[in-house]
PyMOL CGO cylinders between C-alpha atoms (Angstrom):
from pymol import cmd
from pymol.cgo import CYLINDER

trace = [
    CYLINDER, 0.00, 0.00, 0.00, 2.88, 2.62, 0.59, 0.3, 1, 1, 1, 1, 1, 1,
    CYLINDER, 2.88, 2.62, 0.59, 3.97, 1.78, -2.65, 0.3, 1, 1, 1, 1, 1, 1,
    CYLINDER, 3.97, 1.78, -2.65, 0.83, 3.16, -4.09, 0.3, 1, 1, 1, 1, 1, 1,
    CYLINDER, 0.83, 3.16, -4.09, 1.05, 5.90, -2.04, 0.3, 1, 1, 1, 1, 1, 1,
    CYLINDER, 1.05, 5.90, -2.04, 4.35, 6.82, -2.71, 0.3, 1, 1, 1, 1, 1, 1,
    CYLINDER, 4.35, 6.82, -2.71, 3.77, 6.62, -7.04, 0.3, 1, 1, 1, 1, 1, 1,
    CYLINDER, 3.77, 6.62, -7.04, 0.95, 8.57, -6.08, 0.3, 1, 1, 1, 1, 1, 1,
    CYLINDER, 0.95, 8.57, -6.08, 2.97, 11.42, -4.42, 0.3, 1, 1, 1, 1, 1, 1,
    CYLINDER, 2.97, 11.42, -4.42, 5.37, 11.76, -7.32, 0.3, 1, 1, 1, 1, 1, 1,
    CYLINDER, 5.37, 11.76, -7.32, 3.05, 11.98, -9.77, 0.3, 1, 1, 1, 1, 1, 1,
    CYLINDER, 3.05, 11.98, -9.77, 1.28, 14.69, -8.07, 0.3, 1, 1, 1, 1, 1, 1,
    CYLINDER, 1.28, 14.69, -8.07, 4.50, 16.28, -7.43, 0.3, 1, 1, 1, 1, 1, 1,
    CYLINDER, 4.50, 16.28, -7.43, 5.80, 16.11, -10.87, 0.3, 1, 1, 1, 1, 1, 1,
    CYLINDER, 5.80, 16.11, -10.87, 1.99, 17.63, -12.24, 0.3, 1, 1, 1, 1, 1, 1,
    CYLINDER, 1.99, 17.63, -12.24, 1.81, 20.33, -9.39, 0.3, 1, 1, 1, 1, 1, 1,
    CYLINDER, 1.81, 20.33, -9.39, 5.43, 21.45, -10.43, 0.3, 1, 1, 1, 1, 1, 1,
    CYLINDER, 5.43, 21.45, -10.43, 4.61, 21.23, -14.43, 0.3, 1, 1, 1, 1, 1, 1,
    CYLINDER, 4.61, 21.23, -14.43, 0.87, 23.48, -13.33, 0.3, 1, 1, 1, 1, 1, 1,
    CYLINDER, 0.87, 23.48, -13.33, 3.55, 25.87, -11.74, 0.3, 1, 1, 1, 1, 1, 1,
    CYLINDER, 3.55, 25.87, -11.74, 5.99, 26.40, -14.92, 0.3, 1, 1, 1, 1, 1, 1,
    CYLINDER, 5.99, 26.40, -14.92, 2.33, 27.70, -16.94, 0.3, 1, 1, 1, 1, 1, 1,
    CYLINDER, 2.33, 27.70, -16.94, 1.45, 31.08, -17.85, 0.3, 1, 1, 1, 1, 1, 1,
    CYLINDER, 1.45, 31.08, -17.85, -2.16, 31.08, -16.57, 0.3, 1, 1, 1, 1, 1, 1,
    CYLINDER, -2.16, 31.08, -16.57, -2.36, 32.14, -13.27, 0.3, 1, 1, 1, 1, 1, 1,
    CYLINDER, -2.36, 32.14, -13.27, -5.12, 29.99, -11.98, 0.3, 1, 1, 1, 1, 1, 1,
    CYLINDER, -5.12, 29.99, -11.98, -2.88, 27.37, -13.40, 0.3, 1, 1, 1, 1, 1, 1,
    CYLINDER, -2.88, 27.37, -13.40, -0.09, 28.34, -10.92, 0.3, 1, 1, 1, 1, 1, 1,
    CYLINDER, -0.09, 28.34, -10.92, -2.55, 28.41, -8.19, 0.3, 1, 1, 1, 1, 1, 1,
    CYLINDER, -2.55, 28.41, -8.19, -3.85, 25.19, -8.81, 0.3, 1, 1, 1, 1, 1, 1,
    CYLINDER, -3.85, 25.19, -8.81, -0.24, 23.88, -8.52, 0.3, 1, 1, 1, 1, 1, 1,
    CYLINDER, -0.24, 23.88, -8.52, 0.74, 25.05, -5.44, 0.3, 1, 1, 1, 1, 1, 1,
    CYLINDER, 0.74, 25.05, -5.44, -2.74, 23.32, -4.15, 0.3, 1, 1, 1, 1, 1, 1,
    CYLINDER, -2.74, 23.32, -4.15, -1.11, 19.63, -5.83, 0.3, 1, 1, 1, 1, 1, 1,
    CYLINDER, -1.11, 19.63, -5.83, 2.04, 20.08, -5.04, 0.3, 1, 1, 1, 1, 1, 1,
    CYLINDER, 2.04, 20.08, -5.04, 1.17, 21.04, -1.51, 0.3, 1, 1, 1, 1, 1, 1,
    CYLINDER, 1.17, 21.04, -1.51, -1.14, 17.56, -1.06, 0.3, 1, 1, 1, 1, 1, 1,
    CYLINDER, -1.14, 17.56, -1.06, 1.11, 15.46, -2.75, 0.3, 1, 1, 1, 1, 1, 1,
    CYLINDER, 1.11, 15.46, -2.75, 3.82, 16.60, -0.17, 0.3, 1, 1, 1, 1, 1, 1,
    CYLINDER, 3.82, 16.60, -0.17, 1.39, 15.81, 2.32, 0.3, 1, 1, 1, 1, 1, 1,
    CYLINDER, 1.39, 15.81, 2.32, 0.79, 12.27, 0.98, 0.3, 1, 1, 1, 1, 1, 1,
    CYLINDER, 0.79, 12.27, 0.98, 4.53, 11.57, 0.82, 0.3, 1, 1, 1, 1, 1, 1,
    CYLINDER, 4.53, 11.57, 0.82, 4.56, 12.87, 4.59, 0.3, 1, 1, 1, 1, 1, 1,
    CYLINDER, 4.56, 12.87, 4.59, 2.01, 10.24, 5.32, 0.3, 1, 1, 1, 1, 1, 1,
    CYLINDER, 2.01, 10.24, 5.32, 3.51, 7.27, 3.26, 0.3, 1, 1, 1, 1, 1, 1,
    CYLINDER, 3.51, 7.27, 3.26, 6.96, 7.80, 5.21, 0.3, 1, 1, 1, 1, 1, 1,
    CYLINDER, 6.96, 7.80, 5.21, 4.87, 7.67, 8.60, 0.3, 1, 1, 1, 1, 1, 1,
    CYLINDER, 4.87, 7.67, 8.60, 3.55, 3.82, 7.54, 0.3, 1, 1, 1, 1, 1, 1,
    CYLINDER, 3.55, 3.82, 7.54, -0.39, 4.38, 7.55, 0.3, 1, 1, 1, 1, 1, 1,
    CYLINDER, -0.39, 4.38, 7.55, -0.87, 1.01, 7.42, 0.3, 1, 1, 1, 1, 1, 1,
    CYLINDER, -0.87, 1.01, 7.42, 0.11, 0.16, 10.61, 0.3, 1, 1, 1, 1, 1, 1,
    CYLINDER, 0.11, 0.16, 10.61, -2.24, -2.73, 12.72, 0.3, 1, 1, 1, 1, 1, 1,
    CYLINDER, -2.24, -2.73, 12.72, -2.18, -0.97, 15.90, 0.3, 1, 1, 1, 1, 1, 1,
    CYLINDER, -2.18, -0.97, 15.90, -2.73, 1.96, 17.15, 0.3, 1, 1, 1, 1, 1, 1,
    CYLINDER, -2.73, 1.96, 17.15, 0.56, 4.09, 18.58, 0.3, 1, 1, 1, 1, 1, 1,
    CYLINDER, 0.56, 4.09, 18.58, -0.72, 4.08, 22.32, 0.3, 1, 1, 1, 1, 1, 1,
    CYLINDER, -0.72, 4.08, 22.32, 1.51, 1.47, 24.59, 0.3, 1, 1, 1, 1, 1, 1,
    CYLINDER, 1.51, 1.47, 24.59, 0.22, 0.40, 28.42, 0.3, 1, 1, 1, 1, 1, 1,
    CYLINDER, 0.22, 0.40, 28.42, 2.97, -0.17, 30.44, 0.3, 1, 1, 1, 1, 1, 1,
    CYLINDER, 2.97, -0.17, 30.44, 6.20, -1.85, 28.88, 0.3, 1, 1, 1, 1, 1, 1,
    CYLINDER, 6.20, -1.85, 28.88, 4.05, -3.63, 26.44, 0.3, 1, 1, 1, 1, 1, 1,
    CYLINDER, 4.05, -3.63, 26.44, 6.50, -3.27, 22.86, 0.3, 1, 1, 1, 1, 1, 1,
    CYLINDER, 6.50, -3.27, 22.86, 4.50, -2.44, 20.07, 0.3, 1, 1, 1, 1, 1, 1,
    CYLINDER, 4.50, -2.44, 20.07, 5.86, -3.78, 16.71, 0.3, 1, 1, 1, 1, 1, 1,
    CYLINDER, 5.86, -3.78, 16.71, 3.50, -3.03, 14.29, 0.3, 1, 1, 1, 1, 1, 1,
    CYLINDER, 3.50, -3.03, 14.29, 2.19, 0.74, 15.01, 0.3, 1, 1, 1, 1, 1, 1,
    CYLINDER, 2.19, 0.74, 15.01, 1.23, 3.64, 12.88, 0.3, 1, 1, 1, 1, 1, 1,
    CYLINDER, 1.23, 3.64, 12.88, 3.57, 6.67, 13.92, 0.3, 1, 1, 1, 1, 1, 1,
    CYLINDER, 3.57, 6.67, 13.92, 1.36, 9.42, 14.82, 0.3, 1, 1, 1, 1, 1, 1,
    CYLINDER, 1.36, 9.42, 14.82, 3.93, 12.22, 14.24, 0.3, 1, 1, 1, 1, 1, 1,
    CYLINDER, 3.93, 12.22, 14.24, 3.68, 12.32, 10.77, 0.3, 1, 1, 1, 1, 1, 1,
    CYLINDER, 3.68, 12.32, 10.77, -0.18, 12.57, 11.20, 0.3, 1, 1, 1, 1, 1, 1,
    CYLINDER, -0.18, 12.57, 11.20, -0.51, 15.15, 13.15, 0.3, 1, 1, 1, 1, 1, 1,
    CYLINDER, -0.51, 15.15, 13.15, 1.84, 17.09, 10.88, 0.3, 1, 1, 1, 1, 1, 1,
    CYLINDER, 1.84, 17.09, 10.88, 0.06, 16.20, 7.99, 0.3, 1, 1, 1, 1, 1, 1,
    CYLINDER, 0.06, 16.20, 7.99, -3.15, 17.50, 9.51, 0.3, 1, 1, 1, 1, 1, 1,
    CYLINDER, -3.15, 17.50, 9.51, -1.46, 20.72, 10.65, 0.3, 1, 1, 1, 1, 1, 1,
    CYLINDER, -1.46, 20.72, 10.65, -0.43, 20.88, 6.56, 0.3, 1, 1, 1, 1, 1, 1,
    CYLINDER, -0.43, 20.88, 6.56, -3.48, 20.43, 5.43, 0.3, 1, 1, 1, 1, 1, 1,
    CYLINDER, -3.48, 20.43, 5.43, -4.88, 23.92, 7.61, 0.3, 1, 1, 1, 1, 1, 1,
    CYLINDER, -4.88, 23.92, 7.61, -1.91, 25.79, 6.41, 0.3, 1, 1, 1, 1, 1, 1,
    CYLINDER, -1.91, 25.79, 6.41, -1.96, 24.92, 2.72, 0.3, 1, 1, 1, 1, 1, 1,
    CYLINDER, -1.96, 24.92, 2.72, -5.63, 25.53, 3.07, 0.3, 1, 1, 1, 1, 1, 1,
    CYLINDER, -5.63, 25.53, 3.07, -5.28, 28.94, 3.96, 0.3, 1, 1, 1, 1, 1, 1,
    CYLINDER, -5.28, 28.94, 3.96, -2.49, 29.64, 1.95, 0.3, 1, 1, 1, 1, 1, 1,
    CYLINDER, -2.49, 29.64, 1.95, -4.61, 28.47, -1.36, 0.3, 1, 1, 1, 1, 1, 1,
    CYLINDER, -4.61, 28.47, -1.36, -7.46, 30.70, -0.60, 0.3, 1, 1, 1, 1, 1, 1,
    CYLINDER, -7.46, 30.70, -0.60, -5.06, 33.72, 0.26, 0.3, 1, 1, 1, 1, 1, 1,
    CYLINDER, -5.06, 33.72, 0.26, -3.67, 32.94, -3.13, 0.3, 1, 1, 1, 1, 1, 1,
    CYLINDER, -3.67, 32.94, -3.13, -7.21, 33.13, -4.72, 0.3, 1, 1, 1, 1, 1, 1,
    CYLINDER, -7.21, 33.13, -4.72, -8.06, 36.46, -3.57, 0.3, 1, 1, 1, 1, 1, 1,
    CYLINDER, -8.06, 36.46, -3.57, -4.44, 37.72, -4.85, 0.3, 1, 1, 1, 1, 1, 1,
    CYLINDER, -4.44, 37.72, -4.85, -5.12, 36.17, -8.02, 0.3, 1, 1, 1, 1, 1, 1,
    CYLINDER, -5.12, 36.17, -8.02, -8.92, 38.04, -7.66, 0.3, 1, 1, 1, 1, 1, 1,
    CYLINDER, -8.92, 38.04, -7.66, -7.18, 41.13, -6.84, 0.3, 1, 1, 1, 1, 1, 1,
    CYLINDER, -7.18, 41.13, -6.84, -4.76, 40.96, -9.59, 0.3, 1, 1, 1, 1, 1, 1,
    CYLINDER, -4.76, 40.96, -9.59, -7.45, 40.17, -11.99, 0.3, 1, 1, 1, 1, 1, 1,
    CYLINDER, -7.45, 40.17, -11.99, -9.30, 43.27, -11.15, 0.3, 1, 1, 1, 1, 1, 1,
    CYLINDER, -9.30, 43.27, -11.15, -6.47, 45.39, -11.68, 0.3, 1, 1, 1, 1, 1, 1,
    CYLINDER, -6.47, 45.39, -11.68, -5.05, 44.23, -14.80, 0.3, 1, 1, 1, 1, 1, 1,
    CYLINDER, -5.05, 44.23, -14.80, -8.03, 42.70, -16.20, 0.3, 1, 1, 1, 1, 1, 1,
    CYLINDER, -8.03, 42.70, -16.20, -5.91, 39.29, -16.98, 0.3, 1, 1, 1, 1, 1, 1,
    CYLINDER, -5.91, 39.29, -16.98, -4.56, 36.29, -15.63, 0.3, 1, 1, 1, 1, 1, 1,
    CYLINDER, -4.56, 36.29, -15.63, -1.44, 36.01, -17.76, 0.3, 1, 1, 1, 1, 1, 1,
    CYLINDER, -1.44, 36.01, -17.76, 2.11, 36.55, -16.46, 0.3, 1, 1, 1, 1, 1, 1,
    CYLINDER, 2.11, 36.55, -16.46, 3.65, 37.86, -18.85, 0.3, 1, 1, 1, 1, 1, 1,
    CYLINDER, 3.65, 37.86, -18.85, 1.13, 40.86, -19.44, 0.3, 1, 1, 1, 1, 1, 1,
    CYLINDER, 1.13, 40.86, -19.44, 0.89, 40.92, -15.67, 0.3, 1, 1, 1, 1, 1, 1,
    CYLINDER, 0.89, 40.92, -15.67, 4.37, 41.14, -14.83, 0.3, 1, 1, 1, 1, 1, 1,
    CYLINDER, 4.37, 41.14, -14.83, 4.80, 44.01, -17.63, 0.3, 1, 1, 1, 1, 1, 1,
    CYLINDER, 4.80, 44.01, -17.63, 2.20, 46.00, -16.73, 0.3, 1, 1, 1, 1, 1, 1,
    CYLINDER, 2.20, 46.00, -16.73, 4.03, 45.59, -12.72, 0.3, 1, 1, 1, 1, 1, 1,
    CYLINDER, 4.03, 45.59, -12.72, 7.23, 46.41, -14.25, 0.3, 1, 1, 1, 1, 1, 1,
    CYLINDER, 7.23, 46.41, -14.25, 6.98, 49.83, -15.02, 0.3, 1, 1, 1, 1, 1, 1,
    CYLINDER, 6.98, 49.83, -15.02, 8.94, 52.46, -13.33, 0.3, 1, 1, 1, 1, 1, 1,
    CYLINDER, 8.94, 52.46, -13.33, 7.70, 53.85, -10.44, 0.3, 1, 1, 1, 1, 1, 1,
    CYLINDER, 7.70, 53.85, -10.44, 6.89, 57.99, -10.44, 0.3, 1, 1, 1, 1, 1, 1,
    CYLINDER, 6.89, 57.99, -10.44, 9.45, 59.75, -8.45, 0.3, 1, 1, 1, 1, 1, 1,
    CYLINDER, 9.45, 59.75, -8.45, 7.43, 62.05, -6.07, 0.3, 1, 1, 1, 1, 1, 1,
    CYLINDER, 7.43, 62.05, -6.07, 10.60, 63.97, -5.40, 0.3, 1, 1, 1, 1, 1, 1,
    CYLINDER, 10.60, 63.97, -5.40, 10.82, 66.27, -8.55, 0.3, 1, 1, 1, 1, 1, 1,
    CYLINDER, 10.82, 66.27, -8.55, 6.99, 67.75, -7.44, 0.3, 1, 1, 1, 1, 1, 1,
    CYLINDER, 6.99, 67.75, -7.44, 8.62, 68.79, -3.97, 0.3, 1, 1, 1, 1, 1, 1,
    CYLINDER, 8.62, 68.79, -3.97, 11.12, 70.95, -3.32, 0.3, 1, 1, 1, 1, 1, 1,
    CYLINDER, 11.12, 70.95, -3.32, 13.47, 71.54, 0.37, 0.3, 1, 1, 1, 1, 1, 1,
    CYLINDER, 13.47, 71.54, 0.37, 12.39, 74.22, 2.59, 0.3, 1, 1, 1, 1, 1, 1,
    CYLINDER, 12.39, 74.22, 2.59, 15.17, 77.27, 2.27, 0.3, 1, 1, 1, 1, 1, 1,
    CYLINDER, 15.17, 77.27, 2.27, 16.01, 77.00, 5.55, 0.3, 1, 1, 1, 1, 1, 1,
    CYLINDER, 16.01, 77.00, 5.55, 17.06, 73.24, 6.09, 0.3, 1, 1, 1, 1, 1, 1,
    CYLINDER, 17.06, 73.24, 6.09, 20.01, 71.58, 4.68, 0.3, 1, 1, 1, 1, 1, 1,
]
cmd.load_cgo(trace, "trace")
């Protein structure tokens, strides 16, 4: 089963890295989101979910078979994050949309790229400061 798992994860990795290297924004977004879960999934399949019992020992019993709860518990903490990082990412791609009315990067980033105004030329030092 961690086989599975593991073919899984790279093939998730390797299409949320190729969504990345588009031009369409959403695209990019969308490939963060894969390449995010299929980091989680490789998290997982190093942490042996198939374990038979659970990780919780009573006295000096040894446990030989158990599901490690450590990468669980920071898969789940993953999962919040990359949550909330996709849906910040979303309303910058909404924002960015409104402003430059596309989704491509190349007409984004040259429509960014301009030079900024330089507010100094309008103002002028006071005489009496130097």
């Amino acid at each position: 089963m961690e086989w599975i798992a593991a073919i899984t994860a790279g093939i998730m990795a390797a299409l949320g890295v190729w969504m990345m290297l588009d031009r369409h924004l959403m695209r990019v977004v969308l490939g963060i989101a894969v390449l995010g879960n299929a980091i989680n999934l490789g998290v997982l399949t190093t942490g042996r979910f198939a374990g038979e019992r659970a990780a919780f020992v009573f006295g000096n019993e040894v446990v030989t078979d158990a599901a490690n709860p450590l990468p669980q518990a920071l898969v789940l903490t993953a999962i919040v994050i990359g949550f909330a990082l996709f849906v910040f990412a979303l309303a910058v791609l909404k924002r960015t949309h409104e402003l430059h009315g596309d989704k491509d990067t190349d007409k984004v980033s040259a429509s960014t790229e301009q030079p900024a105004p330089d507010h100094n030329e309008d103002h002028h030092e006071p005489e009496g400061r130097a």
